[in-house]
SEROKOL-526763 format. One record per residue: x, y negated, z of N, C-alpha, C, CB in turn. Coordinates in steps of 0.05 Angstrom, whole numbers, plus 5000, padded with zeros to 4 digits. Atoms other than C-alpha are relative to their C-alpha. Glycine has a CB too. Layout:
<atoms>
XYZXYZXYZXYZ;...
</atoms>
This chain:
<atoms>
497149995005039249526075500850294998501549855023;499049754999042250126050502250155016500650014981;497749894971047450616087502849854986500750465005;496750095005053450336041500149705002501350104969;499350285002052449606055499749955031498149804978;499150054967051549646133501549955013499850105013;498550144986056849676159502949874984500350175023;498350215011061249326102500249795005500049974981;499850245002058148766108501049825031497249944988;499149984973059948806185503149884998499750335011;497350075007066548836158500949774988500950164986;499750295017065448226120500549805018497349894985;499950144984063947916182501749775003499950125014;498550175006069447456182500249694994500550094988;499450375016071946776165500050004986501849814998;499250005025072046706090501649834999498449974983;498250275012077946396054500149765000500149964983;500350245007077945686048498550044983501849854996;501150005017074145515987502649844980497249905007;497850035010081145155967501750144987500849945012;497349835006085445785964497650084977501750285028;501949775022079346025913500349774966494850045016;499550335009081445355869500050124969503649795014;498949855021084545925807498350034988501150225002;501849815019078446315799498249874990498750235012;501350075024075445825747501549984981498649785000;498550005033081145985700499150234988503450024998;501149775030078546515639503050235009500449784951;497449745011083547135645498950104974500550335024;500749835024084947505586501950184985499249834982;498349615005086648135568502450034967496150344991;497649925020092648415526499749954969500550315003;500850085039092748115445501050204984501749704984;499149825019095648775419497550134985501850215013;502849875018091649045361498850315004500950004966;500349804993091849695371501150165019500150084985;498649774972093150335416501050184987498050185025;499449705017097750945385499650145028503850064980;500249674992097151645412501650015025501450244975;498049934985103451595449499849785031502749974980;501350265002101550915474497950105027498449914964;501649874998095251215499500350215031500050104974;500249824981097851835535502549915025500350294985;498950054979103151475570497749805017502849894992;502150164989097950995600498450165022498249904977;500649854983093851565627501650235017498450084988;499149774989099052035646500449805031503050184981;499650134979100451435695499249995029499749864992;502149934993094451505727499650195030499350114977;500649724981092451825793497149935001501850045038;503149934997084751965791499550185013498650054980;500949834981081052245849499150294991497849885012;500849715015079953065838501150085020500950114969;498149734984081253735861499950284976498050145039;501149725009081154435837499850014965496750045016;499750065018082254135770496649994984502250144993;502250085001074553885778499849814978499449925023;499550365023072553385718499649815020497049904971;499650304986073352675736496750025016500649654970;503550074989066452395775499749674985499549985048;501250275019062851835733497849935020498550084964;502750084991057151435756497150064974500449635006;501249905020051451735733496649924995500550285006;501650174999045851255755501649704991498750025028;498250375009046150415736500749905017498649734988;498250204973051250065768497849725008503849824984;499750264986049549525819502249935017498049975015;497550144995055049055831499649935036500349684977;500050244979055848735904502249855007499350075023;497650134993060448325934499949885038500249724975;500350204977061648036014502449915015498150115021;498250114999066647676043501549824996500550084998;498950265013068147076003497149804997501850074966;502750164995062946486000498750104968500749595005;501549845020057646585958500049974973497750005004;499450075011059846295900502150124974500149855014;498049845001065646665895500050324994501049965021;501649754999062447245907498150124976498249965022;502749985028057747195849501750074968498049584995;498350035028064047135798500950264996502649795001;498849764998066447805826498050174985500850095029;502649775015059948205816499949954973496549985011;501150135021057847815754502650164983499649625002;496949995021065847955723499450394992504549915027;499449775000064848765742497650124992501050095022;502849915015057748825716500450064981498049834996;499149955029059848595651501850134986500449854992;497849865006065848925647498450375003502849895026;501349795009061449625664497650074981499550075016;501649965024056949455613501650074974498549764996;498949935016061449365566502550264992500249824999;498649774995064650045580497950244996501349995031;502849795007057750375565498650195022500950244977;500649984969055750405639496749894996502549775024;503150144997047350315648500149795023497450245010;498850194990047049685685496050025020501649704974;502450024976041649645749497649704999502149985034;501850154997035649145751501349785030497250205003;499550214975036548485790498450115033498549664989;500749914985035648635857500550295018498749954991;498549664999038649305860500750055027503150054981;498549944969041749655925503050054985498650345022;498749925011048449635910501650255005500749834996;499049805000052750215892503250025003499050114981;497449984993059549965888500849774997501450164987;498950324985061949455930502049925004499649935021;497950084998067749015936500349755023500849954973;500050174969068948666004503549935013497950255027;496950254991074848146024499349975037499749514978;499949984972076048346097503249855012499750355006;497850134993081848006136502350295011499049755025;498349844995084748726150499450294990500449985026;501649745008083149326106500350305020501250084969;499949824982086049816151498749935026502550055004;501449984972082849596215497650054987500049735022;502550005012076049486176500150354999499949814967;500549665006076650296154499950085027502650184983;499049864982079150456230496649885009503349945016;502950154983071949996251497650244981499449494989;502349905019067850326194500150345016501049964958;499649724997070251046218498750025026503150114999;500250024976069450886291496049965007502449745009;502850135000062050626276497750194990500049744981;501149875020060251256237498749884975498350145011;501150095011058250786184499150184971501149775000;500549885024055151016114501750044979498349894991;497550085024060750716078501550225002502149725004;498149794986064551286103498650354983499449965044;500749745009059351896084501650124972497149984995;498849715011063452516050502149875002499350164972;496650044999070252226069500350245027501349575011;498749774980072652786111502149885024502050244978;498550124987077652616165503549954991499550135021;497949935018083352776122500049764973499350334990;500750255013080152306069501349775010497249965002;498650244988080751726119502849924999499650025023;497150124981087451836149501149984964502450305033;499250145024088651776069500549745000498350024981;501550265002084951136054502849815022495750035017;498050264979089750886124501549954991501450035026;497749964999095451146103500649854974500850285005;499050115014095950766046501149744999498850034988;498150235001100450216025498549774991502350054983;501150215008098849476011497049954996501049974981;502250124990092349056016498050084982500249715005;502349935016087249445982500150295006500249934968;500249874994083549996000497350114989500749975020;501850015026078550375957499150314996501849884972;501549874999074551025952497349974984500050015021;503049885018068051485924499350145012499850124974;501649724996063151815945498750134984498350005015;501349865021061552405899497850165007501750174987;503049764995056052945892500750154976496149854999;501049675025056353655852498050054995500450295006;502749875021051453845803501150224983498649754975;498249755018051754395757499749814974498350394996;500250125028052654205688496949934991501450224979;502250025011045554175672498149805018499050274997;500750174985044853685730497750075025499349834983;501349894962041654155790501949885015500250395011;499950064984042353905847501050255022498049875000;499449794977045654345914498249995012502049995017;502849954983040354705958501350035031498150324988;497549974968042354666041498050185018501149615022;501649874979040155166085499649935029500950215001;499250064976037555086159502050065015498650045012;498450014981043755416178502749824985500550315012;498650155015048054896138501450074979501349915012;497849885025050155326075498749864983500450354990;500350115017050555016016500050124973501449855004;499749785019049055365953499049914972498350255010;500250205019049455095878499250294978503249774995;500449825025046255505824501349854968496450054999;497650055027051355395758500050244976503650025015;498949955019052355655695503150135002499649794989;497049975003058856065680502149814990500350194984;497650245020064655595658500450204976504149915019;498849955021067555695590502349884994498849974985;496650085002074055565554499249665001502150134962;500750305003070854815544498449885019498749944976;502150174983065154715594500850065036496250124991;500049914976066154775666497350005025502149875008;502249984993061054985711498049785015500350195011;500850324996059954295743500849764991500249945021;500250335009059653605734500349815034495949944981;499750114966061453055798498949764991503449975019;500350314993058652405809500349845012498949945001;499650214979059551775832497949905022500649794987;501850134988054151615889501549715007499050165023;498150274994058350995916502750054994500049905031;497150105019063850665898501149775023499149834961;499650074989067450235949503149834999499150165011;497450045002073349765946501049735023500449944967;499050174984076949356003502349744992500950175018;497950145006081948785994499949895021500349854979;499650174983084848386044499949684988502450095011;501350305011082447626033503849915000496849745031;497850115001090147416048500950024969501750125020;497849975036092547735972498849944987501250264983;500850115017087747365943499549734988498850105001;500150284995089546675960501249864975501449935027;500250165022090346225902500450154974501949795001;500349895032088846795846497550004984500650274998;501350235012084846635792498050315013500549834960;501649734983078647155820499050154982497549935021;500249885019076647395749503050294996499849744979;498049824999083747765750499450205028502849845000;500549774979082148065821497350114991500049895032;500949825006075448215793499850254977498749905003;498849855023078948595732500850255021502849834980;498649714977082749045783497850105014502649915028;502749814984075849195830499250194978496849785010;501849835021072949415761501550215003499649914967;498649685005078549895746500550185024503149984985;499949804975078250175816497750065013501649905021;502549944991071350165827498650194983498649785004;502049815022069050465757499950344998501049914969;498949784997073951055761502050135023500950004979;499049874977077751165821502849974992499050315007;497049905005083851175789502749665017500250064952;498550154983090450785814502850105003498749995026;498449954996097350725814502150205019499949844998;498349824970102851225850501749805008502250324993;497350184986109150915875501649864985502150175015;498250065026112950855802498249784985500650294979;500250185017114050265764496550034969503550044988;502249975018107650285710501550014970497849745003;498349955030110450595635498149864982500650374989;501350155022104550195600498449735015497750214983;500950194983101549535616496150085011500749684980;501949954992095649585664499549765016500050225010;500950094988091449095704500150155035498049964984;499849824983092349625759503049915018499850284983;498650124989098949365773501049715021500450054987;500450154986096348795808499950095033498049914988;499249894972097948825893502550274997496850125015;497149824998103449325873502449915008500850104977;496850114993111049255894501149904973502450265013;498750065026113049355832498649854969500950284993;501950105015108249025782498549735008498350194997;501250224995104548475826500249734990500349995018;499050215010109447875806499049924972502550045001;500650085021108247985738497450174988502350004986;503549895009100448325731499249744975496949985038;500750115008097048105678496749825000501150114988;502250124993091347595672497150065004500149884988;503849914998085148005664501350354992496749784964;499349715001084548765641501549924974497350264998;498149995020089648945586497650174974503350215012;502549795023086949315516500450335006500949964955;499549814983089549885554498350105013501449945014;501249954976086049845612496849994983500849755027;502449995015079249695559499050314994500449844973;500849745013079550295523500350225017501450054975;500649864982080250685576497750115012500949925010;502250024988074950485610497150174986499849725001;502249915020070450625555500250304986499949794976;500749745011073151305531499650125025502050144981;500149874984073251465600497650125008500949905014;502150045001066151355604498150274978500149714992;500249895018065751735537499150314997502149944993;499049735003068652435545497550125009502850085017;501449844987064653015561500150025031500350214988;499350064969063453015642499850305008497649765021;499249724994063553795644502350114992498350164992;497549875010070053925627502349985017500749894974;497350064975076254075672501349744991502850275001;499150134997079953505691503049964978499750015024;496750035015086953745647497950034961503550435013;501650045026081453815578498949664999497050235001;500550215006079253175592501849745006497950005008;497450065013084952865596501849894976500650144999;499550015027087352945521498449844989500150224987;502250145008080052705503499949684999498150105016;499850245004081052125536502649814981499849945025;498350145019086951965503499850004969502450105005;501350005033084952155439497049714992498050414998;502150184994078551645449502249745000498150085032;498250195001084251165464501149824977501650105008;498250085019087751165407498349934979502050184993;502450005017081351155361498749785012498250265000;501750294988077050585402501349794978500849885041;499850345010076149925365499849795028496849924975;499150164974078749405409498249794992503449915005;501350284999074348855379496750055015499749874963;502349914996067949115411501049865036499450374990;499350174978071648835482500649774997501650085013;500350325013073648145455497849865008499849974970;503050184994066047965465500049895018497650115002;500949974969066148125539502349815012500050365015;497850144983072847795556499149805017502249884983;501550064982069147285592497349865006501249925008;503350015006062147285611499649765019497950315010;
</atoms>
């Protein structure tokens, strides 16, 4: 058992749902029928956006093949989630892991996401490695029943690896940045996403596994304001929950996929534009296939 499924699945521990309240998730969601994305379209969508960063670091991608998991709901259930976010990172141009895999980014229906984090922290669990303490009291401090994190890793652009000394320095041999490249690159090692089993009681579970994808693939995630373009992301929000839509939007598609796209050495405000540009250019019939696997 790896370090990021120890003590989740701890967290799983639990009662699962009924298998009643899960009654939805054999309805098909399906994503937004608009034909296209304009420019404008596009950049309001991402400007929306809060994606994990600093220092105006590029985004962090996964840079090995995803393996899906799932724990917390019967197994059944469980299988629709992974199975929904597999295909959905395949079809986003994500390498996809061999059966059997350890997984990398997991999605677990706990009966209290904040205690679960306060148990996971308290336990030193794996799930936890490079969350700082500051990290956490994040992760707490957040609002409504979902709770969701990455663990990254710096490389240089050329994909060295950091060297650690016995007295714990850390030291990255890099390339100069340029006006276009920046001297590293971040990755995703895990990927981690909580929900509380209560907000997911009679929804269809293809739509909740639409929202894991888009919070597991990229980190990204609503602020506090109403949403200026339609997103799948607006699901568990104040303002958006009532009326989220059924699966990911063509929005939330092309995203995914130019997100995937862009160059991964490039500051976070260059790549940016890229992705929106990718946006507005993506053929939307290339997701149609995947709508449901």
């Amino acid at each position: 058992m790896n370090a990021l499924l120890g003590g989740l699945l701890a967290a799983a521990a639990l009662v699962p749902i009924p298998d009643q309240a899960l009654a939805a998730s054999s309805q098909t969601g399906t994503a937004s029928a608009d034909s296209g994305i304009t420019t404008d379209r596009a950049r309001r969508f991402v400007a929306q956006l809060t994606i994990p960063g600093a220092n105006d670091e590029p985004f962090a991608r996964f840079a090995y093949p995803v393996c899906v998991g799932s724990a917390g709901l019967p197994p059944e259930a469980g299988e629709v989630v992974a199975e929904r976010i597999t295909a959905i990172a395949a079809s986003s141009g994500l390498p996809i892991a061999e059966s059997g895999c350890a997984p990398n980014l997991m999605v677990v229906f706990v009966e209290d996401g904040r205690a679960a984090v306060r148990a996971l922290s308290r336990a030193g669990s794996g799930a936890l490695v490079g969350q700082s303490r500051a990290d956490i009291g994040r992760i707490l401090d957040r609002s409504g029943p979902v709770r969701a994190w990455l663990q990254t890793q710096v490389r240089s652009r050329d994909g060295d690896r950091p060297s650690y000394s016995p007295t714990g320095l850390t030291t990255l041999t890099a390339q100069a940045s340029t006006r276009l490249s920046a001297s590293i690159r971040r990755e995703i090692v895990s990927s981690v996403v909580l929900i509380a089993r209560e907000a997911i009681a009679d929804r269809d579970l293809r739509q909740v596994a639409d929202y894991a994808a888009m919070r597991g693939l990229t980190g990204a995630r609503l602020d506090e304001s109403p949403a200026m373009e339609p997103t799948i992301l607006t699901l568990f929000t104040p303002h958006g929950d009532a009326a989220a839509p059924a699966g990911l939007t063509a929005e939330d598609r092309a995203f995914l996929s130019a997100f995937h796209i862009v160059r991964d050495d490039m500051a976070e405000t260059l790549q940016r534009p890229r992705i929106v540009d990718r946006m507005a250019r993506v053929s939307l019939a290339v997701f149609e296939e995947t709508q449901a696997p």
